[in-house]
C-alpha positions in Angstrom: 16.6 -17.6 -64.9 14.0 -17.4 -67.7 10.3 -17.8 -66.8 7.9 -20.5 -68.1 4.5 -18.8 -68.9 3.2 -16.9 -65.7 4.7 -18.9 -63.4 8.3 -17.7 -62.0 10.8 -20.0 -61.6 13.2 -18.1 -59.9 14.2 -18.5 -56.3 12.0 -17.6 -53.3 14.1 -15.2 -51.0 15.4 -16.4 -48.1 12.9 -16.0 -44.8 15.1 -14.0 -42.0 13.9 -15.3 -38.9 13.5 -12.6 -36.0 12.6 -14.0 -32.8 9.9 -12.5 -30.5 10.6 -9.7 -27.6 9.6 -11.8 -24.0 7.7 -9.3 -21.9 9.8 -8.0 -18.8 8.3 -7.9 -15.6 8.0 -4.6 -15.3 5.6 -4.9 -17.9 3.3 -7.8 -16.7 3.2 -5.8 -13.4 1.9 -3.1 -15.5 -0.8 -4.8 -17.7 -2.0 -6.3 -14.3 -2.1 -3.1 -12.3 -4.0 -1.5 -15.5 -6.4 -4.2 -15.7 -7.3 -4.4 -11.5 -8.0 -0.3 -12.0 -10.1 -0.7 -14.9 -12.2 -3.6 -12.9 -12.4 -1.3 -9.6 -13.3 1.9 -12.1 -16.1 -0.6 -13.5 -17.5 -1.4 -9.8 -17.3 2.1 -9.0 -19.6 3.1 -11.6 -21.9 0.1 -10.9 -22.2 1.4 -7.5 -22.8 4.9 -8.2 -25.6 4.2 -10.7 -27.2 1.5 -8.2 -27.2 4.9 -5.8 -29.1 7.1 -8.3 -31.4 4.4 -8.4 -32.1 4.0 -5.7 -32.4 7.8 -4.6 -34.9 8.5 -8.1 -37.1 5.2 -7.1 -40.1 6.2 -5.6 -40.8 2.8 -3.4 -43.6 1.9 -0.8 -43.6 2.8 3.3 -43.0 -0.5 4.7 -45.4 -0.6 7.7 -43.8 0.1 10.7 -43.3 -3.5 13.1 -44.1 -3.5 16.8 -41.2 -5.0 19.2 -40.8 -8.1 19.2 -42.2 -9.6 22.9 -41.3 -12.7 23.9 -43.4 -13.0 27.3 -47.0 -13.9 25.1 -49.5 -12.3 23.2 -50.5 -8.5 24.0 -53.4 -6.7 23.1 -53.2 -4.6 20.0 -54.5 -1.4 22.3 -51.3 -1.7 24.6 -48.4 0.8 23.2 -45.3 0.1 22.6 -44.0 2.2 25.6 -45.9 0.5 27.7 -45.2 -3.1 25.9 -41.5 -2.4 26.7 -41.9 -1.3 30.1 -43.6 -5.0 30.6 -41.2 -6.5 29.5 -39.0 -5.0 31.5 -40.4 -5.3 34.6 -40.9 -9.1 33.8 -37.4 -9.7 33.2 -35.7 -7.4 36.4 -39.0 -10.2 38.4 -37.0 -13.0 37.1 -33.9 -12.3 38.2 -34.7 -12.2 41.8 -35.8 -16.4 41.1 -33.7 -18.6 43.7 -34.0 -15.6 46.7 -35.4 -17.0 49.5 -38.9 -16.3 51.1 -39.3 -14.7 54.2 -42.7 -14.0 56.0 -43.4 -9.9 55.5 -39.7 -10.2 53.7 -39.6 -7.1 51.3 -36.2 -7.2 50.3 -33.8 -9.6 48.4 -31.0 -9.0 51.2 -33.8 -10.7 53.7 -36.2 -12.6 51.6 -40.1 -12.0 50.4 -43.1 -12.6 51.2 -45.6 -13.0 47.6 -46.4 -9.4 48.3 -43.4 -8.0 49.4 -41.9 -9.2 46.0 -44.4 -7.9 43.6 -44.0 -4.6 45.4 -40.7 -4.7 45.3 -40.2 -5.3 41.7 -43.0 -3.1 40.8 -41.3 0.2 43.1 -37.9 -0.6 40.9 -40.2 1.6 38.0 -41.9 3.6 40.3 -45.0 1.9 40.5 -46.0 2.2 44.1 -48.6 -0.6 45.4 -49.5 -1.4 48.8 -46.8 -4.4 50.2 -50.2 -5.9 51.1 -51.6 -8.7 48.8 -55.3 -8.0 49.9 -54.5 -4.5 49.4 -53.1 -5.1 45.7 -55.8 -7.1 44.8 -57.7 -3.8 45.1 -55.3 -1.8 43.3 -55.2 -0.7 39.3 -57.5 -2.2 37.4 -59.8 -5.4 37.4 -58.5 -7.8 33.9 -59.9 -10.9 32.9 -57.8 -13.5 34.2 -57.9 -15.1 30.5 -56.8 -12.0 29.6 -53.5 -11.3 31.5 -50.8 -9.5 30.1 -47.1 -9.9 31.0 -46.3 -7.6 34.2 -50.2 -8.2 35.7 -50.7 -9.4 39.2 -52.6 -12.6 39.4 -54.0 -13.3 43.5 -55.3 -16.4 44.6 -58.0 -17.5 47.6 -59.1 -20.7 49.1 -63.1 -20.2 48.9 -64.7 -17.4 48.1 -65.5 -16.9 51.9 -61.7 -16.6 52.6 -59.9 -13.7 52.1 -56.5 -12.8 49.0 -53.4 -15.3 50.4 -51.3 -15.0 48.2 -50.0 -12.9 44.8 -47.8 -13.6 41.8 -46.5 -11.4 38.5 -47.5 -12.7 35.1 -44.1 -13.5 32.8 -46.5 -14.9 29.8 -49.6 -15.5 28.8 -50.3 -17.8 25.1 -53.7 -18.1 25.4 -52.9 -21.7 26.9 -50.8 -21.5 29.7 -50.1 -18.4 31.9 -46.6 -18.5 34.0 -45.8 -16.0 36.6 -43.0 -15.4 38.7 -43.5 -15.3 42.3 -42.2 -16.0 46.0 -43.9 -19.2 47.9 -42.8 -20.4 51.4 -41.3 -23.9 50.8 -39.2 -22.9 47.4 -38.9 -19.1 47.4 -38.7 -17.1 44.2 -39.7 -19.3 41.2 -41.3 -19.4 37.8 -44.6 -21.6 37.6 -47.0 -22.8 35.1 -50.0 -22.2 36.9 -52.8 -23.6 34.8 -50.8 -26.8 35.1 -50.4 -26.8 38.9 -52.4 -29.3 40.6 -52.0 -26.5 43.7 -52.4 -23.1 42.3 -55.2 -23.5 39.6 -58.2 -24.2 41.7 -57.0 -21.0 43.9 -56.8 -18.5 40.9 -59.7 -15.9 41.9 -58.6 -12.4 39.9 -56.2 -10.5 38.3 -55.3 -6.7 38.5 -53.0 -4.3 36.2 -51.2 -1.9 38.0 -48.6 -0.9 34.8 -50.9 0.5 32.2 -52.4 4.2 32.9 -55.8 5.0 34.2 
């Protein structure tokens, strides 16, 4: 057929259809297991470079924290060591709470006495004091009784014409309540707030430490 001008008008050729190729499975498993190792390859190298980072990175000493103590406030001079042997001994105290007391008792098999049981818990870390609560009470060191730190022996008097009667084991001291451990006749081994007893406070007379070194 002739043309008119530029414009053909012969016959467009007939489009052959050709249908797509569906991906197999074996090749979706493929594409998936490609992508997944370039993702891992990606984290890897994430990783790696966080490393050298990290490693070239000059960074400030953090300061160095004391142990935590969870028996009251402690005096900035008393090292660690010692701060954890406190606590120690304060905790191994309070597990002898419920024994029963027993007049010159030294033992939790027969029962304390209030001195008996400070020298018992205190010859468990081989701190040797005298059994003797008037004796103790002249033992270690003198310590404001304001001033007690967990693992200090507290003694108590009537007047100040009577002699030591009795002795207990600090377990904490917040500047506003001090609690000891210790072993009284009518309830045996217990834990009491002593600036809040009616009985005990007006009886505080002095406080000793037999833990730290001379």
């Amino acid at each position: 057929m002739t043309g008119f001008g530029c414009f053909s008008l012969e016959p467009l050729p007939k489009y052959t259809y050709m249908p797509t190729q569906r991906p197999t499975k074996f090749s979706i498993v493929m594409f998936k297991t490609k992508r997944l190792l370039f993702l891992l390859l990606l984290a890897w190298l994430a990783v790696r470079c966080e490393i050298f980072r990290d490693l070239t990175t000059d960074r400030p000493k953090e300061p160095t924290e004391e142990p935590n103590n969870n028996y009251g406030p402690v005096p900035p001079t008393t090292s660690s060591k010692e701060m954890l042997l406190r606590k120690d001994i304060v905790t191994f105290a309070q597990t002898q709470v419920g024994e029963n007391y027993l007049y010159a008792g030294k033992t939790p098999e027969t029962g304390f006495d209030c001195s008996g049981f400070t020298s018992y818990v205190m010859s468990k870390y081989g701190i040797k004091i005298s059994s003797s609560s008037r004796d103790q009470a002249l033992q270690g060191k003198s310590v404001d009784v304001t001033r007690v730190k967990p693992g200090d022996l507290i003694f108590y008097r009537r007047s100040a014409s009577e002699p030591i009667f009795h002795v207990s084991l600090v377990v904490s001291n917040d500047g506003k309540e001090v609690k000891v451990v210790h072993s009284t006749t009518s309830r045996g081994v217990i834990v009491d707030n002593i600036t809040a007893s009616k009985y005990w406070r007006p009886y505080i007379d002095s406080a000793r430490d037999v833990v730290a070194k001379k």
